[in-house]
C-alpha positions as CSV (number, residue, x, y, z in Angstrom):
1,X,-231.6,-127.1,63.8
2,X,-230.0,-125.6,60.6
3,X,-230.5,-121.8,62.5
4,X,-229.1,-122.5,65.1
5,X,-226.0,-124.5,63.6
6,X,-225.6,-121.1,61.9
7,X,-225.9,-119.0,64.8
8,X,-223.2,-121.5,66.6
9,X,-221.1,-120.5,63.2
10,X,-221.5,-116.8,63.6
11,X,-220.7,-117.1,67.0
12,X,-217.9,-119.3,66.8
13,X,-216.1,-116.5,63.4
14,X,-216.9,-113.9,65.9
15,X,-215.3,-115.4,68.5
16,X,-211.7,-115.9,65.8
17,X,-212.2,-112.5,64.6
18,X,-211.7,-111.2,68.1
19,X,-208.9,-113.7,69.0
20,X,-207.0,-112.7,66.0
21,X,-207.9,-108.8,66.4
22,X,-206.5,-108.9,70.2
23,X,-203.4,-111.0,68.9
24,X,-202.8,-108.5,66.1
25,X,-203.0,-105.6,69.2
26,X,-200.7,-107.8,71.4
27,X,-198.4,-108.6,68.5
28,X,-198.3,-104.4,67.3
29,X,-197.5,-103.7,71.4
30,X,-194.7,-105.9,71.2
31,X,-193.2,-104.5,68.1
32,X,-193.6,-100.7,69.3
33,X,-192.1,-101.9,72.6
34,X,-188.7,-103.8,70.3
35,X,-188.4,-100.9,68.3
36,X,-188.3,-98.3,70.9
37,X,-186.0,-100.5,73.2
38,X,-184.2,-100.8,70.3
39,X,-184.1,-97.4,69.5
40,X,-183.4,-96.4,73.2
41,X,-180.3,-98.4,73.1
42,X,-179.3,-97.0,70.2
43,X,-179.4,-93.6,71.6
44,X,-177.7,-94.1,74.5
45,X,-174.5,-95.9,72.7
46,X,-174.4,-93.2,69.7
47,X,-171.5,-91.3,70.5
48,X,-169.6,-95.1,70.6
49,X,-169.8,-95.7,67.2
50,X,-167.0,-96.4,65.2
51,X,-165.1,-93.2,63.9
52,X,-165.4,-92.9,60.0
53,X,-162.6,-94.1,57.6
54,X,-160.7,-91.0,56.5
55,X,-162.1,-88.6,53.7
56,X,-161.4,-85.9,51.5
57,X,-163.6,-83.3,53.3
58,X,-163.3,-84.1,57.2
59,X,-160.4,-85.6,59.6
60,X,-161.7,-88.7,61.4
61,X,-162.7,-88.0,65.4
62,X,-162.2,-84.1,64.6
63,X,-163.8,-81.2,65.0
64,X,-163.1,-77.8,63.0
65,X,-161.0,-74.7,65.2
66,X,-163.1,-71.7,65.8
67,X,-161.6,-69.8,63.0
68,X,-160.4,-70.7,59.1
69,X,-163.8,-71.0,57.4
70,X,-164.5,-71.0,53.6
71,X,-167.7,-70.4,51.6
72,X,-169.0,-72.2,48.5
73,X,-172.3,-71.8,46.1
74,X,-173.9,-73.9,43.0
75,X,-176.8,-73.6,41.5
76,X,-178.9,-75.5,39.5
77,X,-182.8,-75.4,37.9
78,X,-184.9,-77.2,40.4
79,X,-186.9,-78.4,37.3
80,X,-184.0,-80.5,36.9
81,X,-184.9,-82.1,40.1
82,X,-188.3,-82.6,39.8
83,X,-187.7,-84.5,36.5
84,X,-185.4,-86.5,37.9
85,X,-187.9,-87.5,40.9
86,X,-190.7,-87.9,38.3
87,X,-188.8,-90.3,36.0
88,X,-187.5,-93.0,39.1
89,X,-191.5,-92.1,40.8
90,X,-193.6,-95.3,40.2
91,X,-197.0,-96.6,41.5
92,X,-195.1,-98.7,43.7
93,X,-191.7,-96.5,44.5
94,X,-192.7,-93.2,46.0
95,X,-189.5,-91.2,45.0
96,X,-189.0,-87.5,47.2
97,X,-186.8,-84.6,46.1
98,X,-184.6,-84.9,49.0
99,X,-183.9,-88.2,47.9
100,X,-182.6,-86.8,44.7
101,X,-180.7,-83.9,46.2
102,X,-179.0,-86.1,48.5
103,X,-178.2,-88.9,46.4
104,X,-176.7,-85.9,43.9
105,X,-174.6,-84.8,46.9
106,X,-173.1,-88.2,47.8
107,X,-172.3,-87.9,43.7
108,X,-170.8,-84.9,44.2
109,X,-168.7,-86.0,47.2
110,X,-167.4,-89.0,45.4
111,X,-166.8,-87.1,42.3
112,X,-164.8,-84.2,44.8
113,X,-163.2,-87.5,45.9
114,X,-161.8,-88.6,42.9
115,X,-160.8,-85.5,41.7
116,X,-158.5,-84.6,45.1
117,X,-157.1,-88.1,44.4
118,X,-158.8,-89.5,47.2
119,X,-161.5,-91.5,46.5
120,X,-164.0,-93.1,48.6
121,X,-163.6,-96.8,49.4
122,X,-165.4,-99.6,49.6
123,X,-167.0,-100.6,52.3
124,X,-165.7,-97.1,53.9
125,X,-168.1,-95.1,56.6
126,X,-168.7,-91.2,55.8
127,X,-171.9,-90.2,57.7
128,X,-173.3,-87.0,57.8
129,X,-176.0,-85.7,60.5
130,X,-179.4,-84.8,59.3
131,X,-181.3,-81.6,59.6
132,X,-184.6,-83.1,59.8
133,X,-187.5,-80.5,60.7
134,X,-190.5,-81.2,62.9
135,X,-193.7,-80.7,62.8
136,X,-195.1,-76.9,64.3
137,X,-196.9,-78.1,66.9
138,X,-198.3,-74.9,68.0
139,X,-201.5,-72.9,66.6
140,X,-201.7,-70.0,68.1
141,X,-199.0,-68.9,65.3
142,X,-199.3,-65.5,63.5
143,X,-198.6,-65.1,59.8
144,X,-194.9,-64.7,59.0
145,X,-194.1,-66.5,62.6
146,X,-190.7,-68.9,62.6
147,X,-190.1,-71.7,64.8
148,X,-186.8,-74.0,65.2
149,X,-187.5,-77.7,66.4
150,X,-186.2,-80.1,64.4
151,X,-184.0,-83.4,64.9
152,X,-180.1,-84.4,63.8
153,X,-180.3,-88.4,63.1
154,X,-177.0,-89.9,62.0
155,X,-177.3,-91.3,58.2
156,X,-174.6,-93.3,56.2
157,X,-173.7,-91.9,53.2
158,X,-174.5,-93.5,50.1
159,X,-170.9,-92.9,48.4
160,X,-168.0,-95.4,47.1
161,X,-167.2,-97.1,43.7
162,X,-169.9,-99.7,44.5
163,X,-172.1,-97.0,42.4
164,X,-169.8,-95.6,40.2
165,X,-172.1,-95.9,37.1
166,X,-175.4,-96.5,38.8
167,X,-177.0,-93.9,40.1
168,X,-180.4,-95.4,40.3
169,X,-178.5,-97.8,43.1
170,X,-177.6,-95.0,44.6
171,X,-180.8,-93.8,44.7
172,X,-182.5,-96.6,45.5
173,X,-180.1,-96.9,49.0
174,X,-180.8,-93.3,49.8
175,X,-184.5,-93.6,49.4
176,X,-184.2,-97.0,52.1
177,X,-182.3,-95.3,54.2
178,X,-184.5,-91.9,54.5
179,X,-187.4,-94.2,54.9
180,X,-185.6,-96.1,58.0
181,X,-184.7,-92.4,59.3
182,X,-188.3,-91.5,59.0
183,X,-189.5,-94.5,61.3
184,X,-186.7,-94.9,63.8
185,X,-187.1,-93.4,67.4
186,X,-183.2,-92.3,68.1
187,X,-182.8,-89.0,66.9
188,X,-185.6,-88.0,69.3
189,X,-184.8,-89.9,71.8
190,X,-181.5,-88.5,72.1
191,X,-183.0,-85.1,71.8
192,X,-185.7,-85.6,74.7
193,X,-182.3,-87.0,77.2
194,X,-180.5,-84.2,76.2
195,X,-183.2,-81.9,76.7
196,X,-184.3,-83.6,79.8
197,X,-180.6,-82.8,81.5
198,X,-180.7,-79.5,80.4
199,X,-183.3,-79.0,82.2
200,X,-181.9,-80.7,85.2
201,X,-178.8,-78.5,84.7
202,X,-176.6,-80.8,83.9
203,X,-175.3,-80.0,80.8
204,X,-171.7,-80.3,81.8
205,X,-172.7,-84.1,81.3
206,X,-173.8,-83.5,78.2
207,X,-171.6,-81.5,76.2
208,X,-168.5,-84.2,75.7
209,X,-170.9,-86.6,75.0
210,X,-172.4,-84.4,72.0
211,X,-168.3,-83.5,70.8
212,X,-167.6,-87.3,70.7
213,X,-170.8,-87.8,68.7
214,X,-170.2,-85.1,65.9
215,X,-166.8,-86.4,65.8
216,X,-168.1,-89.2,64.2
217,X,-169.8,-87.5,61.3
218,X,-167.7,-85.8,58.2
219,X,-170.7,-82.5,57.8
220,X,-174.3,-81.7,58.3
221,X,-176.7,-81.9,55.8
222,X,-179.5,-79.7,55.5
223,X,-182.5,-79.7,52.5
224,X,-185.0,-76.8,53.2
225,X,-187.9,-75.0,50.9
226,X,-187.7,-71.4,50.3
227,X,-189.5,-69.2,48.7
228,X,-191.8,-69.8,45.8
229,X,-191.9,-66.1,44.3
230,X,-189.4,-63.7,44.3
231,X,-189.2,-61.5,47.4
232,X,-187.4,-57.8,47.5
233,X,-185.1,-56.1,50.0
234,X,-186.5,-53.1,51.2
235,X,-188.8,-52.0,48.5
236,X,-189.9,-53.3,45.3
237,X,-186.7,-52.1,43.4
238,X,-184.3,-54.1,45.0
239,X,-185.4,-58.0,44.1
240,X,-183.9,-60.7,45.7
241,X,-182.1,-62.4,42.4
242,X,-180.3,-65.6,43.8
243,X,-180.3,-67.3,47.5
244,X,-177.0,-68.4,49.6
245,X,-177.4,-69.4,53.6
246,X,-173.8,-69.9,55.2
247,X,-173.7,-71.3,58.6
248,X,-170.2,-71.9,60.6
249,X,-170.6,-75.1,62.2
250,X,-168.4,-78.0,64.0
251,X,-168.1,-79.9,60.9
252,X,-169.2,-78.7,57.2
253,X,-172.2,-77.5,56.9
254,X,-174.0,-78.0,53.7
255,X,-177.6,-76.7,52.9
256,X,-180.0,-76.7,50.2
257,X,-182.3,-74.4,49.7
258,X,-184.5,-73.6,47.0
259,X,-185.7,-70.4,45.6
260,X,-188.1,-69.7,42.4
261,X,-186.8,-72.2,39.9
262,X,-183.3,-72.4,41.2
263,X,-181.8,-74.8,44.0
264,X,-178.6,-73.4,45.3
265,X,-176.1,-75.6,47.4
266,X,-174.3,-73.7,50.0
267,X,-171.2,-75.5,51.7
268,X,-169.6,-73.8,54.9
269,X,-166.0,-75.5,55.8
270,X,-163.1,-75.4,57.5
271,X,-160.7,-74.3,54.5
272,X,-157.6,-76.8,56.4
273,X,-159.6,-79.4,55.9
274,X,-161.9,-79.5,52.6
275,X,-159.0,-77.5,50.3
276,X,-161.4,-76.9,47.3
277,X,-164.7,-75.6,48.5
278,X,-165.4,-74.6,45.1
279,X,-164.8,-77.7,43.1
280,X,-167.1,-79.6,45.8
281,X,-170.3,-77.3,45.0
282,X,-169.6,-77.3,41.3
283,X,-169.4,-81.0,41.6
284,X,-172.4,-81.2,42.6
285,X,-174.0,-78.9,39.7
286,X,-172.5,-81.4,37.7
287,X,-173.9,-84.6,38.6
288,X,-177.0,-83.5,38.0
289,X,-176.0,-82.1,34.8
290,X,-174.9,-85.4,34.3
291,X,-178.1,-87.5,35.9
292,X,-180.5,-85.5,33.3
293,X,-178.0,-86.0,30.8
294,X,-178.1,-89.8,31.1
295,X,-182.1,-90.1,31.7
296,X,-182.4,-88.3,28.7
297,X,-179.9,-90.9,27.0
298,X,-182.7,-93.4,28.2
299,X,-185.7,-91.9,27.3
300,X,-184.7,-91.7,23.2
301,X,-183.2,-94.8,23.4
302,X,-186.7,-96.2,24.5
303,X,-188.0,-93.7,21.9
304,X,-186.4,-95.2,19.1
């Protein structure tokens, strides 16, 4: 009797153990199929977002004229970045180096702000579109082979007087809201329609659709690796001292890209509309400047 009560016990666990694993399956189904209804949605409705609130650096609902563009470089020691990662990394708060750069560069735009008298408010939208590179799906690749396929999702900009002083809230909403980009469906979504109606040849539908939507976003920000060791032009004699990539866009076009020990910040804008091009790169070599300086500040004071 006291076998097979056990038996009838094993069976019966088994038996919950199934009914909760096909309920957790069920319940996992359902949220894949919110989220990307969701996310669908989303896509569909981007380019009828609200316009942003005026800034220093782009007109709201605008797009740059084919001509009138100005170039900008910074650079600063990428082991500044790193250390910067590396002091806000925890066990539990997984910290990534495009979460510092890009909560340096909504620094710098505020600082930019505040300097051209125009600073950011409260509650104000500034979005940029993000350069965010896929995966190379292909492996039938040669050595020295490039590939383009990445996506542009829409992010809010962490900027406004809400973190004037605190950078590590400003870090803290850039890190939650790269880690929302990372899941979310929309930016490939939108990609797949578009790509879908090009194919169909019906890009005409397309192409105001696209205007309306980078209307809506003040530049495009970009955060790429480069090269590790130093390269040379042509033959050994000529090495390749310092990096700058300059790309005429719609909007601004900002990128990052690293090189050796340095990270240089390139800015490509439309000279009627961002009047300092100069000051806006610098600012951003000084915030860091400014971030190590204050986690430095921290670290003796814990010191001592």
């Amino acid at each position: 009797k006291m076998l097979r009560k056990r038996r009838n016990h094993n069976h019966h666990a088994a038996d919950m153990n199934a009914n909760k694993s096909a309920f957790s399956l069920f319940s996992d189904r359902l949220r894949v199929l919110y989220m990307f209804s969701r996310d669908f949605f989303t896509a569909l409705t981007l380019d009828k977002m609200r316009p942003e609130d005026e800034n220093c650096i782009h007109k709201p609902d605008t797009l740059f004229e084919r001509d009138g563009r100005s170039t900008a470089s910074s650079y600063v020691d990428f082991a500044h970045i790193k250390h910067i990662r590396e002091y806000y990394t925890t066990p539990s708060k997984h910290v990534t180096l495009n979460d510092v750069v890009f909560s340096a560069f909504c620094g710098a735009i505020d600082r930019y702000a505040e300097l051209k008298g125009q600073p950011i408010k409260e509650g104000g939208i500034m979005r940029c579109m993000c350069a965010f590179a896929l995966p190379d799906t292909q492996s039938n690749r040669t050595p020295g082979d490039t590939f383009n396929n990445f996506l542009l999702p829409s992010l809010d900009m962490a900027v406004g007087p809400q973190y004037a002083g605190n950078r590590e809230e400003r870090l803290r909403t850039v890190c939650g809201t790269n880690n929302v980009m990372k899941t979310s469906m929309v930016a490939f979504i939108s990609t797949k329609l578009v790509d879908i109606l090009v194919r169909l040849g019906l890009d005409s539908l397309i192409l105001e659709t696209q205007k309306r939507l980078w209307k809506k976003h003040s530049l495009i920000y970009s955060n790429v690796p480069g090269f590790e060791q130093r390269v040379h032009l042509l033959d050994a004699t000529h090495t390749v001292e310092r990096l700058a990539v300059y790309y005429p866009n719609m909007v601004s076009q900002s990128i990052f890209v690293s090189y050796c020990d340095k990270l240089c910040f390139s800015l490509t804008a439309d000279y009627k509309q961002v009047e300092d091009p100069n000051a806006l790169v610098s600012a951003f070599a000084e915030e860091i400047s400014s971030w190590m300086e204050e986690i430095n500040l921290q670290k003796s004071k814990i010191e001592n």
